[in-house]
MIMI-117048 format. One line per 3 residues: number of its first residue (from 1); their letters; for each residue x, y, z of N, C-alpha, C. Coordinates in Angstrom, 2 decimals, decimal comma, padded with zeros to 5 digits. Each point is the difference from the previous one (the first is absolute). Example, Ala and Ser with C-alpha at 12.3 -4.5 7.8 and 13.67 -1.06 7.14 Angstrom:
MIMI-117048
1) AS) 013,19/-005,69/007,80/-000,89/001,19/000,00/000,90/001,20/000,00  -000,35/001,05/-000,72/000,82/001,19/000,06/-000,77/001,09/000,73
//
This chain:
MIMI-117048
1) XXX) -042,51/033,60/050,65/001,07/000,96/000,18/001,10/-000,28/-001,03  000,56/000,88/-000,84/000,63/000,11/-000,80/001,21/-000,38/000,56  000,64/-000,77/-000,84/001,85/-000,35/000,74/000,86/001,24/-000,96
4) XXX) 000,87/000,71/000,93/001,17/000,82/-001,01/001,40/-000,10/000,53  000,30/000,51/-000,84/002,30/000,09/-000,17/000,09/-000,30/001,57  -000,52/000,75/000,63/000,70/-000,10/001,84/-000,28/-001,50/000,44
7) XXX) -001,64/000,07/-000,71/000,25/-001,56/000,95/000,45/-001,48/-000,60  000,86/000,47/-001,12/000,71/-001,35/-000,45/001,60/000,30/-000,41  000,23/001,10/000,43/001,26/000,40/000,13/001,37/-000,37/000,88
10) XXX) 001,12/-000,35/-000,41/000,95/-000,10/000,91/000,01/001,31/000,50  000,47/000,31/001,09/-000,08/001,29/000,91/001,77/000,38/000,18  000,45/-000,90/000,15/001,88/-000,01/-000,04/000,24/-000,46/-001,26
13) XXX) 000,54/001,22/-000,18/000,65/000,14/-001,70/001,61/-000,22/000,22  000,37/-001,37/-000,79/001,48/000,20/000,13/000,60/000,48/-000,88  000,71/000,93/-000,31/000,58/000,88/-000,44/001,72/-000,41/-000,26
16) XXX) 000,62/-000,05/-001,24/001,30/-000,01/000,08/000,89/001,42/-000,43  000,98/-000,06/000,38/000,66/001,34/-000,52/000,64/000,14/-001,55  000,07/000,79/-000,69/000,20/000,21/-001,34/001,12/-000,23/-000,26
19) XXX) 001,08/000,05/000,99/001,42/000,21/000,04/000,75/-001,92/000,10  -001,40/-000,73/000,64/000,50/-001,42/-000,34/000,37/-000,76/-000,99  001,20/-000,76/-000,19/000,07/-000,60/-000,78/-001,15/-001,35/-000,29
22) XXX) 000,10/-000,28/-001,62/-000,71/-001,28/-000,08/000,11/-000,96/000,49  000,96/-000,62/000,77/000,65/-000,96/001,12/-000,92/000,24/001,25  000,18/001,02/000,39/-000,53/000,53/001,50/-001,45/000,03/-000,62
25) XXX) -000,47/000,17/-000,95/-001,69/000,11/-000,48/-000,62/-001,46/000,13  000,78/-001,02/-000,85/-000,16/-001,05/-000,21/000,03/-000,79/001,21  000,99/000,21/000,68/-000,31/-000,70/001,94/-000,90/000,40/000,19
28) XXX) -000,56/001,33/000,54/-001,02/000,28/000,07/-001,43/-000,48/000,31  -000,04/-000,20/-001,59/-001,20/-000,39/-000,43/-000,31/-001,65/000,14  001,28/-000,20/000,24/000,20/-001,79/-000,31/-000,65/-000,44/001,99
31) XXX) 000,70/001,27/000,65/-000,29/-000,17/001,23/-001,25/-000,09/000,47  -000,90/000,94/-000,63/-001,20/000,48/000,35/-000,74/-000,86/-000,70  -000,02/-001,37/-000,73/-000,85/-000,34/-000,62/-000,76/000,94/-001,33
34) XXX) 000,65/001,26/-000,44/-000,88/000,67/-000,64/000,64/000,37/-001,52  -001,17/000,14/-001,22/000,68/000,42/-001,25/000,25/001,49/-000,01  -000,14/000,72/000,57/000,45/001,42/-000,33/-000,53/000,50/001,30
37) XXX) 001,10/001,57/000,11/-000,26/001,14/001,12/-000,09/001,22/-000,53  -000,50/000,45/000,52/000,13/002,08/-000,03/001,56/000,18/-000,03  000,02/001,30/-000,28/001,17/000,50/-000,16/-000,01/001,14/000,69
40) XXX) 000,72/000,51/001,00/000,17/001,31/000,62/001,38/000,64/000,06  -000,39/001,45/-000,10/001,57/000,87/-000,23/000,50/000,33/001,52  000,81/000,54/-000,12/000,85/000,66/001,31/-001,08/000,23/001,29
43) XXX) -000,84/001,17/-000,72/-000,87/-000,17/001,23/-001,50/-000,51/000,32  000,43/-001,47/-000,59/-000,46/-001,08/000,17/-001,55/000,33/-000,14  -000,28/001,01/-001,66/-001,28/-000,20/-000,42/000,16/-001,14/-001,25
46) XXX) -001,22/-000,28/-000,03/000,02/-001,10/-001,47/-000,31/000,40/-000,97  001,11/-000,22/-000,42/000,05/000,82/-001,85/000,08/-001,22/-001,38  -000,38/-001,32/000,62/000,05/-000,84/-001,48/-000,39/-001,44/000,42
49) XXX) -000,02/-000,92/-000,65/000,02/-001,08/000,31/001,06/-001,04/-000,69  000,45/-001,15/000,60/000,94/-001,20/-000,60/-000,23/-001,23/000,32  000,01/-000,65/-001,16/-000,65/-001,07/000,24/001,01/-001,44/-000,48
52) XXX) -000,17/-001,13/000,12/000,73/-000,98/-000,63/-000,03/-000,20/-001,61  -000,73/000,58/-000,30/-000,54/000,10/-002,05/001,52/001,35/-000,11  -000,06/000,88/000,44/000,97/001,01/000,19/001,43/-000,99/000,20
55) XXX) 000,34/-000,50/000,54/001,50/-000,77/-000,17/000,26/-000,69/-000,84  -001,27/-000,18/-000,33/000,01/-001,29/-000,96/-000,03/000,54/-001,33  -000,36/001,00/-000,69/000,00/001,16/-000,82/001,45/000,19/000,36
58) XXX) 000,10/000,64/000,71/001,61/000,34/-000,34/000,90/-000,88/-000,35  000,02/-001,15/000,57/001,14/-001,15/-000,73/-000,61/000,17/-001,12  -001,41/-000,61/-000,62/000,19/-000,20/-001,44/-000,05/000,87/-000,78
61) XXX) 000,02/001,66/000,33/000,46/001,29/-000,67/001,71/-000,47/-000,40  000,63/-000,74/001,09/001,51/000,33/-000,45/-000,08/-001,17/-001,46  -000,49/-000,76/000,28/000,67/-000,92/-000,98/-001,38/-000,34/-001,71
64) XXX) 000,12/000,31/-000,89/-000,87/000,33/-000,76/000,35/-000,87/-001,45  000,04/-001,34/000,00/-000,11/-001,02/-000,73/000,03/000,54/-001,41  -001,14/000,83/-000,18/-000,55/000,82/-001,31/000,46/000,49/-000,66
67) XXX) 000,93/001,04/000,62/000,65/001,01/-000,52/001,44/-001,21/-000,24  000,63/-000,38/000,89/001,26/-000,83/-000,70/-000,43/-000,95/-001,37  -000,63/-000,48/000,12/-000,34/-000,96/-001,50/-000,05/000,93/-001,35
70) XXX) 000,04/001,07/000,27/000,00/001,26/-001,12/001,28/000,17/-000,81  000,86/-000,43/001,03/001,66/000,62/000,39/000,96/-001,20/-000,94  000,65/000,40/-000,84/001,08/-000,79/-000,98/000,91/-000,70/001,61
73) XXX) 000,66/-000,98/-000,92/001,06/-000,54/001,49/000,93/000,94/000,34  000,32/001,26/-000,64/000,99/000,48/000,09/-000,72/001,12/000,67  -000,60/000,59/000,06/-001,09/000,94/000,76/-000,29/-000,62/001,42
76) XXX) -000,14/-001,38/000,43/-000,61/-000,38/000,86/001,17/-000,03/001,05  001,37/-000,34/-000,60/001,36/-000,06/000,45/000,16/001,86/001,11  -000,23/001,14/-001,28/000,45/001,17/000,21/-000,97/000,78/001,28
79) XXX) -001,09/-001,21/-000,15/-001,05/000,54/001,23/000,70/-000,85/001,21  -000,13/-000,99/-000,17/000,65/-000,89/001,35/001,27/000,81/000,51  000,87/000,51/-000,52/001,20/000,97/000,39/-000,75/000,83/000,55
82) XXX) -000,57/000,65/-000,63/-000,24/001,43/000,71/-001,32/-000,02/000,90  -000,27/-001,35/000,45/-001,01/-000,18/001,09/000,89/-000,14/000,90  000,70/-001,48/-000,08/000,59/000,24/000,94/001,39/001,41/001,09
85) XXX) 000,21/000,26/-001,39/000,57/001,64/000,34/-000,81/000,77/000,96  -001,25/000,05/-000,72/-000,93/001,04/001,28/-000,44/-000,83/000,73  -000,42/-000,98/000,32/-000,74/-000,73/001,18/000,87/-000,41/000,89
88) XXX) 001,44/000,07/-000,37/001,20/-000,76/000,98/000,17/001,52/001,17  -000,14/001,06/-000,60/-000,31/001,42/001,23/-001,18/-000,29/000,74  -001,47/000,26/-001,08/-001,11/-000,22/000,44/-000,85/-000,96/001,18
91) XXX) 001,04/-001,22/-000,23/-000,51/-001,23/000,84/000,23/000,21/001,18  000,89/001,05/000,28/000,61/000,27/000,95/-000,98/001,02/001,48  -000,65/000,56/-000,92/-000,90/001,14/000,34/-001,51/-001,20/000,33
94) XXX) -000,80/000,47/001,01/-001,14/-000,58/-000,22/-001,24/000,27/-000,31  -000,43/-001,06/-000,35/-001,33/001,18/-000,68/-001,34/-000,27/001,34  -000,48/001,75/000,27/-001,06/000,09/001,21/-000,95/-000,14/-000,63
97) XXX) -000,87/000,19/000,94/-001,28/-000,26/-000,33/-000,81/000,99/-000,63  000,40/001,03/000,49/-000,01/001,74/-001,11/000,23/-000,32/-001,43  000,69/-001,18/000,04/000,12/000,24/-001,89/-000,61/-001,37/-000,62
100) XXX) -000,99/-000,58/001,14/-000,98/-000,94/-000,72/-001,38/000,04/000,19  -000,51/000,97/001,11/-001,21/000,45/000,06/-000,99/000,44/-000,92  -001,24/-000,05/000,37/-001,15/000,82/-000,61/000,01/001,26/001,17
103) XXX) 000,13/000,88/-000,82/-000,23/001,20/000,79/-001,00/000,98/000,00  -001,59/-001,05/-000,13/-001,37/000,46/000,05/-000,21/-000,82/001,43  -001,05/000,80/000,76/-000,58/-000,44/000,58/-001,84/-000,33/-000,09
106) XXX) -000,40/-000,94/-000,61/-001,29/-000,35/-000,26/-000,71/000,07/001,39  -000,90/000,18/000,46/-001,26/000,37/001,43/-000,86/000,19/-000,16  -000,76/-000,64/000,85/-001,56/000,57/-000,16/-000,35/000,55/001,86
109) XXX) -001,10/000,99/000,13/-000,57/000,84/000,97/-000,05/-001,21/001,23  000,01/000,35/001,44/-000,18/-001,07/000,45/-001,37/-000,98/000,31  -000,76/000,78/-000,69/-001,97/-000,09/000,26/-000,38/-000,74/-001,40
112) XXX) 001,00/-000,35/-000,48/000,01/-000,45/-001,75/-000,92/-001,35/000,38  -001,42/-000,05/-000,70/-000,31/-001,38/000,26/001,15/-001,13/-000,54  -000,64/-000,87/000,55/001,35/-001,29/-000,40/-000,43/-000,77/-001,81
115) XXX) -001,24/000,37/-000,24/000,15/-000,51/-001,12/000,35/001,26/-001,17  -000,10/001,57/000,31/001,27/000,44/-000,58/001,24/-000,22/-000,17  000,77/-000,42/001,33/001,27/-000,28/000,19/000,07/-001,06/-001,31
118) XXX) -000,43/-001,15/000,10/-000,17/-001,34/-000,85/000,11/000,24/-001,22  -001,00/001,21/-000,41/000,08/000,15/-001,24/001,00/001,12/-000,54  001,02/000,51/000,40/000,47/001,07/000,07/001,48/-000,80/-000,21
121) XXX) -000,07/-001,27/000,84/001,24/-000,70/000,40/000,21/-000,88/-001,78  -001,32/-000,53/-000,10/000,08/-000,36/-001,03/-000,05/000,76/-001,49  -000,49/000,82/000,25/000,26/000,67/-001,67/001,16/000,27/000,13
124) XXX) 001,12/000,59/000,63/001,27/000,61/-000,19/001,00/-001,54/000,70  -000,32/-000,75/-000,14/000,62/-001,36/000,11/001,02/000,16/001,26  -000,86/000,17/001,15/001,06/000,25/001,20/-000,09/-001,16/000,96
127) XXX) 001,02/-000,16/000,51/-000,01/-001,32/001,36/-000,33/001,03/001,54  000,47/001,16/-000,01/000,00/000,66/000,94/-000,36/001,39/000,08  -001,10/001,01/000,86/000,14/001,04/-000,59/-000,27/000,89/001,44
130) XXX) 000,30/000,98/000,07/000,56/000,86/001,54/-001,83/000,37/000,26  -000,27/000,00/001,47/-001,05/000,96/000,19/000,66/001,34/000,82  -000,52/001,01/-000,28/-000,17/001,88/000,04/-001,09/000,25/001,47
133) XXX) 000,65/000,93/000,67/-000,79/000,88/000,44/000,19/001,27/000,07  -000,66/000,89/-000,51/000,55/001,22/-000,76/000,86/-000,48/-001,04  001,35/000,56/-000,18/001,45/-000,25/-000,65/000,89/-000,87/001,36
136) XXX) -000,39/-000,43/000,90/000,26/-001,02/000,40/-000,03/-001,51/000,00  001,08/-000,82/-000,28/000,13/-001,41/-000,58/-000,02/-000,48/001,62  -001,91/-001,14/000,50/-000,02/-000,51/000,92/000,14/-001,27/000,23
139) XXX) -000,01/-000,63/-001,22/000,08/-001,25/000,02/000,18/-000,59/-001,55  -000,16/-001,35/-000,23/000,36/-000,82/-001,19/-001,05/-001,29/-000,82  -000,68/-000,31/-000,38/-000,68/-001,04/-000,12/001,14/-000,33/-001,19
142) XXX) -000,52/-001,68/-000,13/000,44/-000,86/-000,87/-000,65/-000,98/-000,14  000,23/-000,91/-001,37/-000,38/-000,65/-000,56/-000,81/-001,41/001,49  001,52/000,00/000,33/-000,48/-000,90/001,32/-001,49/000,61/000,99
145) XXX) 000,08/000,88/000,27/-001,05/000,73/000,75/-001,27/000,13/-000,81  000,08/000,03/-000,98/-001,60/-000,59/-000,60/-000,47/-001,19/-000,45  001,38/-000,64/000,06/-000,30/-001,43/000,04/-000,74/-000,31/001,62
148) XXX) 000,49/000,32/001,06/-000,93/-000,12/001,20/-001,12/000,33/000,07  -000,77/000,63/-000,65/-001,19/000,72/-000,18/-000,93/-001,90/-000,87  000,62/000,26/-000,70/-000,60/-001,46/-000,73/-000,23/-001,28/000,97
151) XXX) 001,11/000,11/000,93/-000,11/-000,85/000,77/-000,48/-000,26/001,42  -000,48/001,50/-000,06/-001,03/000,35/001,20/-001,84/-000,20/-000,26  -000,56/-000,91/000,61/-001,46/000,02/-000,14/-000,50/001,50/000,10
154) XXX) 000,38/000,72/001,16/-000,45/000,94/000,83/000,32/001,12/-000,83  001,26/000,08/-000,74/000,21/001,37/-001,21/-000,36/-000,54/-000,96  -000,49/-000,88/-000,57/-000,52/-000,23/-001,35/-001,32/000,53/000,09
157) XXX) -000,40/-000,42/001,40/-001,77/000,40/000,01/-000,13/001,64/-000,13  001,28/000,79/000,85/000,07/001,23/000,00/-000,27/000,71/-001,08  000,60/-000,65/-000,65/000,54/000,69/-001,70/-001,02/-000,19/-001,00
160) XXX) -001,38/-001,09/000,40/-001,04/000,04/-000,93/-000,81/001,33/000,19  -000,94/000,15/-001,09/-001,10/001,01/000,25/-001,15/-000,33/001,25  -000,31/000,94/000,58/-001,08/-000,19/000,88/-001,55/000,01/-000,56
163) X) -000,67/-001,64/000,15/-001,14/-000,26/-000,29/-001,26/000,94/000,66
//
């Protein structure tokens, strides 16, 4: 018997809201033991995903080593002014999670054998990817969840071909 998406799927999808800040994301996730969540809008469909690579991208979007070493001392001076000029408003404001998301949702069918999922997960270099029924998002596998598969006698045997 073939193993698929349903039966190695998380079934409770936790979901954060778009409108959270990276603070409130980062508890979160820190809470749950987990590197990244779904993302859901107002009425709490899931429209993206965020992950800890995503925060972590954004700090080192702000600060860009590269581009200053370009910069005469007197250039590097006229930027430091006028950073801190705009970031002394800016810092003020916080940045949600709406403006650090992926706002694709990657899925596969929920009948998806599992070594599609695997390979699907791996060509597009994903840790996590939604399972579908219809245009309905029912659940979640991850990296962790096929790691259990490895570590099951009973789904490894599943997952071979039948002699």
């Amino acid at each position: 018997m073939t193993i698929t998406a349903t039966d190695i799927m998380t079934p409770s999808v936790k979901a954060v809201p778009q409108g959270w800040t990276m603070q409130q994301l980062t508890r979160f996730l820190t809470e749950h033991e987990i590197t990244g969540s779904p993302v859901c809008d107002e009425e709490e469909r899931i429209i993206g995903i965020v992950t800890l690579k995503d925060v972590a991208e954004f700090h080192w979007n702000q600060v860009s080593p590269e581009n200053e070493q370009r910069l005469s001392d007197e250039d590097r001076k006229e930027v430091r002014r006028l950073r801190h000029f705009l970031f002394e408003g800016l810092a003020q404001m916080p940045v949600e999670v709406r403006d650090i998301m992926t706002p694709m949702i990657m899925a596969v069918d929920e009948h998806c054998p599992v070594q599609d999922v695997a390979n699907t997960m791996m060509d597009k270099h994903l840790h996590r990817i939604f399972v579908k029924r219809g245009q309905d998002i029912i659940g979640i596998i991850t990296t962790y969840d096929m790691l259990r598969i490895i570590a099951d006698p009973d789904m490894i045997r599943r997952c071979l071909p039948a002699s």
